[in-house]
C-alpha positions in Angstrom: -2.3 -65.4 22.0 -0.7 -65.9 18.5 2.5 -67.0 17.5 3.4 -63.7 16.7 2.4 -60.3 17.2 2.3 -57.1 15.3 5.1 -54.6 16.5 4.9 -51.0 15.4 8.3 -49.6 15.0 9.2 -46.8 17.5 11.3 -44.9 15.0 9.3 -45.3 11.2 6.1 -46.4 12.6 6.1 -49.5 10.3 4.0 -52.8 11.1 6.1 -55.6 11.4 4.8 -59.2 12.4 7.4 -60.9 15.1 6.9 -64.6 16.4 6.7 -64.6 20.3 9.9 -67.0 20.3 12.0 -64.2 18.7 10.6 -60.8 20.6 14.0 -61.1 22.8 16.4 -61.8 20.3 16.3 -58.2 19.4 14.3 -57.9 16.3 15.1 -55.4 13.9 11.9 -53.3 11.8 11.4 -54.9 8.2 11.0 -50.9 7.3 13.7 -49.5 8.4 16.2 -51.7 9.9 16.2 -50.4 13.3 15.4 -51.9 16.5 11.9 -52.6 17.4 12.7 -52.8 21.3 15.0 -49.5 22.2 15.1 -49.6 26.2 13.3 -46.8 26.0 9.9 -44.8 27.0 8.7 -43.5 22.9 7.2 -39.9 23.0 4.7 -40.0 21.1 2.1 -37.0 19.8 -1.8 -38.1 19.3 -1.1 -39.7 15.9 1.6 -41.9 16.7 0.4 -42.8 19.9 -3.0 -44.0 18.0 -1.2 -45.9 15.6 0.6 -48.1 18.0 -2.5 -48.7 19.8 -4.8 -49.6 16.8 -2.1 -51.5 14.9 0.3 -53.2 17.5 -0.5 -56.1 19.7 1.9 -55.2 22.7 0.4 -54.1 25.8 1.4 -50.3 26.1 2.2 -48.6 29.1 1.5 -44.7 29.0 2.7 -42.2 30.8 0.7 -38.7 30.8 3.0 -36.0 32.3 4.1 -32.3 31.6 7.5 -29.9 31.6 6.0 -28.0 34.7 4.8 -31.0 36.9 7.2 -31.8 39.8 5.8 -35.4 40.3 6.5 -35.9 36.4 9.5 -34.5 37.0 10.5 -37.0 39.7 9.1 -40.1 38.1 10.7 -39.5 35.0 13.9 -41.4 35.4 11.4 -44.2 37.2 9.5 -44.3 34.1 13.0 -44.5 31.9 14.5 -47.2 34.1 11.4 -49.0 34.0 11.4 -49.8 30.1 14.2 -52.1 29.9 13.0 -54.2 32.5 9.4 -54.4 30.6 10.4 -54.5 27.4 9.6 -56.9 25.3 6.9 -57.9 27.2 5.2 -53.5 27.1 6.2 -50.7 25.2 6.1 -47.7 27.7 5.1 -44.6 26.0 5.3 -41.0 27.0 2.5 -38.3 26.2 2.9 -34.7 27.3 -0.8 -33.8 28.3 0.4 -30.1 27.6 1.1 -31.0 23.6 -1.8 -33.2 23.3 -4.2 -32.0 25.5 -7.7 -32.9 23.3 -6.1 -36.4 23.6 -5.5 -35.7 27.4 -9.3 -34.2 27.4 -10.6 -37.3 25.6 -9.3 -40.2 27.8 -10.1 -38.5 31.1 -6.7 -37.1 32.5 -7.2 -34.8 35.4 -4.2 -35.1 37.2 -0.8 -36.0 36.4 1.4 -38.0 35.9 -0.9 -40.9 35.0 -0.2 -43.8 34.0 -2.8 -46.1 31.7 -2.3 -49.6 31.0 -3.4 -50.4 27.5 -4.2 -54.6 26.1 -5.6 -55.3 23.7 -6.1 -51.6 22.4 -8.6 -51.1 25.6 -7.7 -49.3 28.9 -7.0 -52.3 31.2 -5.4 -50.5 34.3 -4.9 -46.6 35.7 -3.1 -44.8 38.2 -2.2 -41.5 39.0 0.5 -39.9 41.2 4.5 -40.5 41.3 5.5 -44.0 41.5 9.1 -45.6 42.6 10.6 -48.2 40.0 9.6 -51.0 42.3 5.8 -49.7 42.6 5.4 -49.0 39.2 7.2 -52.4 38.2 4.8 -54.0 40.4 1.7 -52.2 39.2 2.6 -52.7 35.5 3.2 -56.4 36.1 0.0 -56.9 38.4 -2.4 -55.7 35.5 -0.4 -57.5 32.7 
């Protein structure tokens, strides 16, 4: 890996190039000022979501879901507690298959909540169904 990695800001969307030394000190996007590392799953439409996978070199974690799914509904908070103990390291993404469903139709989603496991901008890992926060921290960090 390289001494540092591109990180697309989760608020403007801007590349910024961090060394691997400094992703935990809290980095703050050359663009905008803000943090690059919020704590927090990023929803993101079918643009965004492309962006961060063609331009950034973290591994992302996605989670497909919807408003009227009960399972997404449950691993929701999961998914949310999950991203501070990931981050730096992933950046866990949210996608609601309703919104973007050619996106959805595209990668293959046929149940949900799904969760895909992106490196290196290529599908590494998939699962679907409602996962605990130690299952899914487990999962994430098995395929990392």
């Amino acid at each position: 890996m390289a001494d540092s990695l591109h990180i697309v800001c989760p608020h403007c969307d801007g590349i910024n190039r961090v060394p691997q030394a400094k992703l935990s000190a809290g980095p703050n996007c050359g663009v905008c000022h803000r943090p690059l590392f919020t704590g927090q799953p990023l929803a993101l439409n079918t643009a965004r979501f492309q962006r961060h996978l063609s331009k950034g070199d973290l591994p992302l974690l996605v989670d497909f879901w919807a408003a009227w799914c009960g399972p997404c509904k449950m691993m929701a908070p999961v998914f949310a507690q999950a991203a501070p103990q990931l981050e730096p390291q992933v950046r866990l993404i949210k996608i609601n298959s309703e919104e973007e469903q050619q996106l959805s139709s595209q990668l293959g989603i046929r149940s949900i909540p799904t969760l895909i496991l992106y490196k290196n901008g290529q599908e590494a890992a998939r699962m679907s169904g409602a996962l605990d926060l130690g299952n899914l921290l487990a999962w994430a960090r098995q395929h990392l």
